[in-house]
C-alpha positions as CSV (number, residue, x, y, z in Angstrom):
1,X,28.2,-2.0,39.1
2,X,29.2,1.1,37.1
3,X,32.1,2.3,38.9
4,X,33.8,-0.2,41.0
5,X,36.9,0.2,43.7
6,X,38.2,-2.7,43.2
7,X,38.6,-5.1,40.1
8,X,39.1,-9.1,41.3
9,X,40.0,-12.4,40.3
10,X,41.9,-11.1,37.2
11,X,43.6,-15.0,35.9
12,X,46.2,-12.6,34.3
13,X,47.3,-8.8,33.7
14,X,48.6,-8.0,31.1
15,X,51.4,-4.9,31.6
16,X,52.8,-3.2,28.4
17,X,56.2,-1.5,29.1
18,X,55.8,2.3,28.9
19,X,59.6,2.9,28.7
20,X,59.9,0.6,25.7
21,X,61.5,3.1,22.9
22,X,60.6,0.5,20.7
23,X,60.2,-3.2,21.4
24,X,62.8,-4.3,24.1
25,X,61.8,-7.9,25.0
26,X,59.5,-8.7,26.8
27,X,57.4,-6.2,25.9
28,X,54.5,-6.9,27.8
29,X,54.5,-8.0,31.1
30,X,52.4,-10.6,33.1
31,X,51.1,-10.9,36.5
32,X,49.0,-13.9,37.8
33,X,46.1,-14.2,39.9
34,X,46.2,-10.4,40.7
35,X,43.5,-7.3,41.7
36,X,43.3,-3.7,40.8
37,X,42.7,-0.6,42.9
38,X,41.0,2.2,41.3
39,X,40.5,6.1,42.6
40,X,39.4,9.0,40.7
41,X,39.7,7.2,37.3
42,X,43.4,5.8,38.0
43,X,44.5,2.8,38.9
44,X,46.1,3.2,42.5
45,X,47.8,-0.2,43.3
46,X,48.0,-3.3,42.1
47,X,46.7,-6.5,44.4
48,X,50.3,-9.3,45.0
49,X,50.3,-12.2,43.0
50,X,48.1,-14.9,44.6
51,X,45.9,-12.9,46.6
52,X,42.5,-13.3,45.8
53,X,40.6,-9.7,47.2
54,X,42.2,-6.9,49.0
55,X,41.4,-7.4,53.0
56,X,39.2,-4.4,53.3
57,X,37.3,-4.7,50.1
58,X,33.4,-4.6,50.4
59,X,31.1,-6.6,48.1
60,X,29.3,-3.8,46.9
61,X,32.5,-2.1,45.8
62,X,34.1,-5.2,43.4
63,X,33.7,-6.4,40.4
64,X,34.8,-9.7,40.0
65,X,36.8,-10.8,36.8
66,X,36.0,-14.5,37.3
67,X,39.4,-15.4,36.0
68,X,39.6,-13.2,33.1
69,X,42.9,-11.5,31.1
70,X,42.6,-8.3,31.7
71,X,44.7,-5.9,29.4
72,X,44.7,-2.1,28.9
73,X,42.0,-0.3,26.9
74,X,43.3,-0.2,23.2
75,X,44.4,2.8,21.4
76,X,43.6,3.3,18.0
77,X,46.2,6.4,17.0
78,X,44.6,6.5,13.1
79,X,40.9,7.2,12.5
80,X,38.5,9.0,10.0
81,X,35.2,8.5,11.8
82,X,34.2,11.6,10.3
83,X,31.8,11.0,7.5
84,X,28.4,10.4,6.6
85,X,28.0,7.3,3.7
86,X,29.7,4.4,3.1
87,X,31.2,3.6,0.3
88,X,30.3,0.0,-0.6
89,X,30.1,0.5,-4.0
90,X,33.2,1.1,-4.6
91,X,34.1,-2.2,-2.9
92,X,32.1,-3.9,-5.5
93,X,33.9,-2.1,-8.4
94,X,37.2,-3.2,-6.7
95,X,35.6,-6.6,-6.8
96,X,35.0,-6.6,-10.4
97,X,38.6,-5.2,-11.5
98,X,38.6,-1.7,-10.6
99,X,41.7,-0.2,-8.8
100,X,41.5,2.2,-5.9
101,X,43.1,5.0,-8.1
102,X,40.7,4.3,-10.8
103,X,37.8,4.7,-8.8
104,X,39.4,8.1,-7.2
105,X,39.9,9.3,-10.2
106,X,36.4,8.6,-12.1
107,X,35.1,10.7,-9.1
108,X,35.1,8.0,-6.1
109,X,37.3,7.8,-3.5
110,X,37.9,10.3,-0.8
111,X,35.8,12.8,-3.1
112,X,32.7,10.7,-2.5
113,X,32.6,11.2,1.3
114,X,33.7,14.9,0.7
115,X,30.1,15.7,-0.8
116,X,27.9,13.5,1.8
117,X,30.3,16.1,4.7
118,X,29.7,19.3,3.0
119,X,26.1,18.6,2.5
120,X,25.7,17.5,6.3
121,X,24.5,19.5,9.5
122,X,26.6,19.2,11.8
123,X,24.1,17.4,14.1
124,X,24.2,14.7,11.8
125,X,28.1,14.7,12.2
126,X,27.4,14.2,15.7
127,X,24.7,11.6,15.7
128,X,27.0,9.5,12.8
129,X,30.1,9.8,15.2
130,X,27.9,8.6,18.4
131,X,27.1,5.5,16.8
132,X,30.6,4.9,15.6
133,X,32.4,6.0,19.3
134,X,29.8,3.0,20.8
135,X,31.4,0.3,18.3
136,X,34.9,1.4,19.4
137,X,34.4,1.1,22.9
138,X,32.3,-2.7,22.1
139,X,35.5,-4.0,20.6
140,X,37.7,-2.9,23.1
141,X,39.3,0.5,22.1
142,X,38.9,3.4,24.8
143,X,41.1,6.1,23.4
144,X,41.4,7.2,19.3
145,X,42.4,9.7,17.7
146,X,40.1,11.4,15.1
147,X,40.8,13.3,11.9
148,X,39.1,15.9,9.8
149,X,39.6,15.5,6.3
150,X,36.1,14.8,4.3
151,X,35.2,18.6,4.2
152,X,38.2,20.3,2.3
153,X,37.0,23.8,3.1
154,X,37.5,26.4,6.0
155,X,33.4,26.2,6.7
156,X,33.4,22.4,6.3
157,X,36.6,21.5,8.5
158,X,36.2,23.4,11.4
159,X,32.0,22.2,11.2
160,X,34.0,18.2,11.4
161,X,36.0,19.3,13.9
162,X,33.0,20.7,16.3
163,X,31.4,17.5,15.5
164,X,34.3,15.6,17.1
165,X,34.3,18.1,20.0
166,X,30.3,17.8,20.7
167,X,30.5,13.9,20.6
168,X,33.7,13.8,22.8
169,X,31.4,15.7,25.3
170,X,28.9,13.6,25.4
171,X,30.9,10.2,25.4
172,X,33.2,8.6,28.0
173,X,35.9,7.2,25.0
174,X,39.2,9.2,24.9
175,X,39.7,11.4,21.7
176,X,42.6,13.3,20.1
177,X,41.5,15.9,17.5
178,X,43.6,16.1,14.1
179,X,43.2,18.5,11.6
180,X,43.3,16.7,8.2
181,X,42.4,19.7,5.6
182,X,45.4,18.5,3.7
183,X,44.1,15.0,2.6
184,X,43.3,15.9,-1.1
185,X,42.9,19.2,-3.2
186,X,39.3,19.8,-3.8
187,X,37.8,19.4,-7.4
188,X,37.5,23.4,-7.1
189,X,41.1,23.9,-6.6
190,X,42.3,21.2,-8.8
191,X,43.8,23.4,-10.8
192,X,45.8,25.8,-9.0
193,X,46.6,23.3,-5.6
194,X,49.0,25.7,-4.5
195,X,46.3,28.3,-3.8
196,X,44.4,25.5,-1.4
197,X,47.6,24.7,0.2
198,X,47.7,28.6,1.0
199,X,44.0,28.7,2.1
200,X,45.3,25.6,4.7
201,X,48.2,27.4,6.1
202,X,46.7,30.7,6.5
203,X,43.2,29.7,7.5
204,X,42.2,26.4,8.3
205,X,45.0,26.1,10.4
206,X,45.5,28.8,12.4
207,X,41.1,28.9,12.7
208,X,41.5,25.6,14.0
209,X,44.5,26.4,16.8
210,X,42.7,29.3,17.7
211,X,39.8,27.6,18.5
212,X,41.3,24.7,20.4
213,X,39.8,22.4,17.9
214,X,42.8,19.8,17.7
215,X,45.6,18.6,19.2
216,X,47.6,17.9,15.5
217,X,47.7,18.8,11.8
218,X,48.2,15.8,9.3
219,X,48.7,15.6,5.7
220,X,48.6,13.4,2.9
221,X,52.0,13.0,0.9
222,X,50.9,11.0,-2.1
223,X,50.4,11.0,-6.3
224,X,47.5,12.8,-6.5
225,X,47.5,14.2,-3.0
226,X,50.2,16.7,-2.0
227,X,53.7,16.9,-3.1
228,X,56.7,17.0,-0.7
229,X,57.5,21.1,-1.0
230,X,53.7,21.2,-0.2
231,X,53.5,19.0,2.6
232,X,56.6,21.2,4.0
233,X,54.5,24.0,3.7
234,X,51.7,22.8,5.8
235,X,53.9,21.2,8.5
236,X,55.6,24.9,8.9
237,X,52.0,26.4,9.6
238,X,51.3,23.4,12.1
239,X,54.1,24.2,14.0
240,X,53.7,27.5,13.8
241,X,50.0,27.3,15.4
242,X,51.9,24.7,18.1
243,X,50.1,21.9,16.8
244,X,51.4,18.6,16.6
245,X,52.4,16.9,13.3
246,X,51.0,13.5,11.9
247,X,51.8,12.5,8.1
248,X,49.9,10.0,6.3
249,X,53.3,8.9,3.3
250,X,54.3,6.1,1.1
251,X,51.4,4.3,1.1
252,X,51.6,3.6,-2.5
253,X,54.8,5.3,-3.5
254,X,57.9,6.4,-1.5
255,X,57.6,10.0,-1.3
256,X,60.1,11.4,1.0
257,X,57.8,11.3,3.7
258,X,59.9,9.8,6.4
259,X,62.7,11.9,6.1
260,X,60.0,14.7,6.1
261,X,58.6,13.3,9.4
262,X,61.5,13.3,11.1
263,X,63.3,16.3,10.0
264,X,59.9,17.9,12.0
265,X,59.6,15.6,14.6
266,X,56.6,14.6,14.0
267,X,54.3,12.4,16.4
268,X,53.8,9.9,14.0
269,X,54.6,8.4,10.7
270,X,51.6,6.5,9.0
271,X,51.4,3.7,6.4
272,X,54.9,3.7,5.6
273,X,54.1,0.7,3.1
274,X,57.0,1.9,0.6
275,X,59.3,3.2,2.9
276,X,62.7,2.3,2.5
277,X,65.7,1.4,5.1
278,X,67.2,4.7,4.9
279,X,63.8,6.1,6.0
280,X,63.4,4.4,8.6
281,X,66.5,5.0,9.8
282,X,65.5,8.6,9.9
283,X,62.1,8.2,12.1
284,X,64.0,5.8,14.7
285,X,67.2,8.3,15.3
286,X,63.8,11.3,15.6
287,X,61.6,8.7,17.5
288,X,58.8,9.1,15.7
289,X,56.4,6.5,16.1
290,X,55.5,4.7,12.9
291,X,51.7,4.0,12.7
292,X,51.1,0.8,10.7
293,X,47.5,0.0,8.8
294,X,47.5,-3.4,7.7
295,X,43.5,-3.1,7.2
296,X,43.9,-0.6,4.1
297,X,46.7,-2.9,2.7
298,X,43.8,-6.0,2.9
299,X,41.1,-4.6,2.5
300,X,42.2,-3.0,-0.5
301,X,43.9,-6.2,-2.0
302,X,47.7,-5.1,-2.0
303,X,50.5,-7.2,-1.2
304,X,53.2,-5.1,0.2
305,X,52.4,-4.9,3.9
306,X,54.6,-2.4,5.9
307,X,58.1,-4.4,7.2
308,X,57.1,-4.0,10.8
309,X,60.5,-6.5,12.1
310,X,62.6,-4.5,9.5
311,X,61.1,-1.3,11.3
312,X,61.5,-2.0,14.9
313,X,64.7,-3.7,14.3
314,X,66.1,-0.3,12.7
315,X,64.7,0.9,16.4
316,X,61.6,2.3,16.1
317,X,58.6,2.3,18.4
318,X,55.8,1.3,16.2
319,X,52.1,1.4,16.8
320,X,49.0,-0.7,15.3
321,X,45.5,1.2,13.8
322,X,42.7,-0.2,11.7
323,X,42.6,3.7,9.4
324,X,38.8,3.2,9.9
325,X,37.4,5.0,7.0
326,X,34.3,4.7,4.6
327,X,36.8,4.0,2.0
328,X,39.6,1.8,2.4
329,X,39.5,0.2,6.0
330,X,36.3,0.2,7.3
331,X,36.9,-2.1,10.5
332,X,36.9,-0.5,14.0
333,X,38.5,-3.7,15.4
334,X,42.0,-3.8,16.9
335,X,42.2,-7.3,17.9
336,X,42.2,-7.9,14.0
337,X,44.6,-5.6,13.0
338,X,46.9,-7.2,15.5
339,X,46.0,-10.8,13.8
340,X,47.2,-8.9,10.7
341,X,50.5,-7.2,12.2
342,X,51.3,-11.0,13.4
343,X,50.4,-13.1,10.2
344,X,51.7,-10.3,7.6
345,X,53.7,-8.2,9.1
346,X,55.7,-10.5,11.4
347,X,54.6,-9.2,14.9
348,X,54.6,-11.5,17.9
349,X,51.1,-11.4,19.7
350,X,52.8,-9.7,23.0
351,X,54.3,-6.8,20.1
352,X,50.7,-6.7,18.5
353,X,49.3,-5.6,22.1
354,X,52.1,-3.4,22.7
355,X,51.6,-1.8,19.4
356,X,48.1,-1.5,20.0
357,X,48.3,-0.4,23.4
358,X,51.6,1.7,24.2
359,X,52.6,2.4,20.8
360,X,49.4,3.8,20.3
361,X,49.4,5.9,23.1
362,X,53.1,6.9,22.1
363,X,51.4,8.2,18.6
364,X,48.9,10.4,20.5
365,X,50.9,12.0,23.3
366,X,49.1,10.3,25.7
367,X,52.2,7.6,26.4
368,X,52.4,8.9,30.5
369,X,48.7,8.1,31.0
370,X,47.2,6.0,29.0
371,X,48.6,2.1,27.2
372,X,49.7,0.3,30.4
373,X,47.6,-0.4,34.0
374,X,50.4,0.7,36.1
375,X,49.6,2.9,39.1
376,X,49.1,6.3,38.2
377,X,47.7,5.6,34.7
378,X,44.1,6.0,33.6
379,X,42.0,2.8,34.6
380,X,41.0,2.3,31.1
381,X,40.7,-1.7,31.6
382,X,39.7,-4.7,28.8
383,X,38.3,-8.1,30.5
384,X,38.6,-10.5,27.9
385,X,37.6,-14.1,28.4
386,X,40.8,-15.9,27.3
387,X,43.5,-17.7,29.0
388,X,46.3,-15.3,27.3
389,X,46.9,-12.7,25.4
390,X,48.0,-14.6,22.7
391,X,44.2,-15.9,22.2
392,X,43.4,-11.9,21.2
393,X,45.1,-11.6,18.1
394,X,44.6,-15.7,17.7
395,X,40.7,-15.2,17.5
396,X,41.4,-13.4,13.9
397,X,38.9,-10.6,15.0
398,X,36.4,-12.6,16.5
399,X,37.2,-11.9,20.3
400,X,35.1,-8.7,21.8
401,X,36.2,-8.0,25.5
402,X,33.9,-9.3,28.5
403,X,33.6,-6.0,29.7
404,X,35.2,-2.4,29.2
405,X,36.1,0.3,31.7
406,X,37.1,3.7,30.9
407,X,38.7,5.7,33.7
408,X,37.2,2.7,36.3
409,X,33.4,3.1,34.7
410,X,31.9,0.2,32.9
411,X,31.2,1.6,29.3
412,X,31.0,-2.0,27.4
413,X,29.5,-5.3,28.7
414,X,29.2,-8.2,26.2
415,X,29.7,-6.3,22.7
416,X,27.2,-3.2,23.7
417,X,27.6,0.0,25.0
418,X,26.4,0.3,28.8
419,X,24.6,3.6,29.4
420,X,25.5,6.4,32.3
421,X,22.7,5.0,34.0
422,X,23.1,1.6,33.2
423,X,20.6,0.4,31.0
């Protein structure tokens, strides 16, 4: 059954807190031995504790959960699905000694995937993201948000972002468009990056607003990225075209990035590996969200993982992503990014879900409909075979949800995608 009424026999809901500015406890709720009423893609009531079926509930309308958790669809707010080859080779280099920066600046890096983009159709864009948009929804995610940011020209950024806007039409997962022109200077503009800045602010941008491409415009606040009067620049042309504003900073160094983020009001605040006390001061008293990537900080072999309890202690609402990308995180898997947030960044598994639920909802704009199964949300709905959620992040990225609904349709049933008409 595709599109059931009812969902039964859930063992135990899980129930984020929407109103959490950061992490009040608890921050997920549970309910036992429940059901769940679903209408026009939103969940419309939940069933009381202890009864097994709504009264009135036909067979040919129910799907039954045969005990399982059942949690919200998981929202990855930090993606780059946007590209055409991997980039395994640099993984081996890596291996044998190399540094990231090394690699990036022999040629490799970001760079790389900016020649396989420019040289693509944008059909291929598409069929590349289909593929990718499937895995998400296997492993449990049903909303992301997508950047730009591997074509580094006016032609080649808009052509990413019409990719994005053809696959969102022809799949059922939720996306939110960023603009990422700013995420290095080009090799042709590597010698005057102020001019590419300009090209950004006065093209890209506004093309992109104009054309209802995106939701947001992010940038890249780095060494060997874009400097902090730069960055300003580009987040005055965002705001300008009405766009939100997303900042990738202190990854590697601290930059000023927070402060920047917050003097804007930016949606969210991403990496913040290097960001200092003072800093996060500034995003909590702004409430931006702070986006945390512990798969770049692994999978790239580093050691200083974001201070998530340091962070939502200092009062910020904090979200969990895996950055997939070609280059530096290529995992589209949640549940192990929230075994990472617990074993190095201090989360407790009931914060990892919140962070990958709410808090990522929070860092899209999407916080009053997606993130929590409440009535009047979107029945985007994860059956996982596990006694808790505390088994999730437990399973160290080896759990894949029973089952996946998005909006009340099955989309996912045992690690594959489940076709319109069912196959």
């Amino acid at each position: 059954m595709l599109l059931p009424r009812y969902i039964t026999g859930i063992r135990r809901l899980a129930l984020p807190q929407p109103s959490a500015e950061h992490l009040p406890a608890p921050p997920v709720g549970i309910l036992n031995d429940v059901w769940i009423e679903i209408a026009d893609g939103s969940v419309i009531r939940i069933g009381p504790e202890g009864e097994p079926a709504p009264p009135d509930a036909a067979s040919e309308q129910v799907w039954d959960a045969s005990g399982m958790l059942a949690t919200p669809g998981l929202v990855d707010p930090h993606t780059h699905p946007v590209f055409v080859e991997t980039r395994q080779g640099e993984f081996v280099r890596r291996c044998r000694g190399e540094s990231y920066s090394q690699i990036a600046a022999a040629g490799g890096g970001i760079l790389s995937s900016v020649r396989g983009v420019r040289a693509a159709s944008e059909g291929k864009l598409v069929g590349l993201l289909l593929g990718r948009l499937d895995r998400f929804l296997e492993l449990g995610t049903t909303t992301i948000e997508a950047k730009s940011g591997y074509g580094l020209t006016a032609e080649d950024e808009l052509k990413s972002l019409r990719a994005l806007r053809a696959a969102s039409a022809q799949h059922p997962i939720g996306i939110s468009p960023t603009l990422l022109a700013a995420h290095v200077v080009p090799p042709e503009y590597r010698d005057d990056p102020d001019r590419y800045v300009d090209i950004v602010c006065d093209r890209i941008i506004p093309q992109a607003a104009e054309q209802g491409l995106v939701e947001a415009v992010d940038l890249f606040l780095e060494e060997g990225a874009f400097n902090l009067s730069q960055a300003q620049r580009i987040f005055e042309a965002g705001r300008q075209a009405g766009l939100g504003l997303r900042i990738h900073a202190d990854q590697f160094t601290s930059s000023g990035g927070a402060e920047l983020a917050a003097e804007f009001g930016a949606l969210s605040a991403d990496h913040m590996d290097r960001t200092d006390e003072a800093g996060i001061l500034h995003l909590a008293r702004a409430g931006v969200t702070v986006v945390l990537l512990p798969g770049a900080v692994f999978f790239l072999g580093l050691e200083d993982y974001a201070p998530a309890r340091r962070i939502i202690e200092l009062g910020c609402r904090i979200a969990l992503s895996t950055d997939f990308n070609p280059g530096s995180s290529p995992t589209q898997s949640l549940p192990l990014m929230m075994t990472l947030g617990c074993i190095k960044m201090g989360l407790t598994p009931a914060e990892a879900l919140w962070a990958a639920t709410m808090g990522g909802a929070s860092a899209t704009h999407r916080a009053d409909r997606s993130g929590t199964l409440l009535p009047g949300y979107d029945a985007d709905i994860c059956l996982w075979e596990a006694e808790d959620i505390d088994c999730i992040p437990y399973a160290c990225g080896d759990m894949i949800p029973a089952a996946v609904f998005k909006r009340g349709r099955l989309v996912a049933e045992r690690g594959r995608r489940v076709e319109p008409d069912g196959r």
